[in-house]
Structure formats: C-alpha cells, structure tokens
Residue, then its C-alpha position, 0 to 999 in steps of 0.5 A: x540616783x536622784x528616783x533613789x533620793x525621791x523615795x528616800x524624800x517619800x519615805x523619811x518625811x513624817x520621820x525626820x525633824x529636817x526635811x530632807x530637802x534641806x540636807x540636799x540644798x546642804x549638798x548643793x554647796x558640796x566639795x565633792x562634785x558628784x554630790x551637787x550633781x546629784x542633789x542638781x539631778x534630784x530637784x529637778x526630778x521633784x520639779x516634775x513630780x510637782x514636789x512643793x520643796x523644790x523650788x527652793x532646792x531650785x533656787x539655791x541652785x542658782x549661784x552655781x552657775x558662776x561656779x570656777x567648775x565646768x562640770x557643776x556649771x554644765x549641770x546647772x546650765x542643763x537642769x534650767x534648760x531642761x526645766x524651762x526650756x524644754x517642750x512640755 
C-alpha cells in the first residue's frame, strides 16, 4: 500500500493545492487503525527514496508512540528501528 500511496504522491504533486504529505501526516491522527499504519508504512518508504516531505511525516509520527493502542505503538516503534536502527 504505501509503494501505491508513493505514486499517488509523484502523480498528484503539480495537481494538488495540498500536498499529499499533509493529508497523510492528517491520517496519522486517524481513528481508524490501519489508516495510521498505512500513513506509518509510507513515510518511511519516502524516507528511503530520500523524499524531502518525509521528515516531517516523520515527526509527526513521534507522539504515537504513547498511543493507549499497542498496534499504532508497535508500528511506530518498528518504523524508528527500521529507520535508525537497522544496517544500511
């Protein structure tokens, strides 16, 4: 999903008055759990593309990490160890 999301991002960025990244850093602060997943999983697939937008999807991802649901927490947790943590 968040390969899908990334053409999305290519495809719409001269089109959009907003940039997409801020709909999904909206996303980020979703209800619905598989949207911030998603959003989660999509950052740092841009992270890797070296996209400039997703530090600060990045950022916002931060406070979820006190989030009262494990799975969001667990998502966060995993995206940062992925990021920082894992070998190059």
């Amino acid at each position: 999903m968040a390969s899908k999301l990334l053409l999305l991002l290519c495809a719409s960025r001269a089109s959009s008055p907003t940039p997409l990244p801020l709909h999904l850093q909206a996303l980020l602060g979703s209800k619905v759990q598989s949207d911030v997943i998603e959003s989660i999983n999509f950052f740092v697939t841009a992270r890797k593309f070296k996209l400039e937008t997703a530090d600060d999807g990045i950022r916002a991802m931060l406070p979820l990490v006190w989030s009262k649901e494990p799975v969001m927490r667990d998502a966060v947790l995993d995206a940062f160890k992925t990021l920082f943590l894992a070998k190059v």
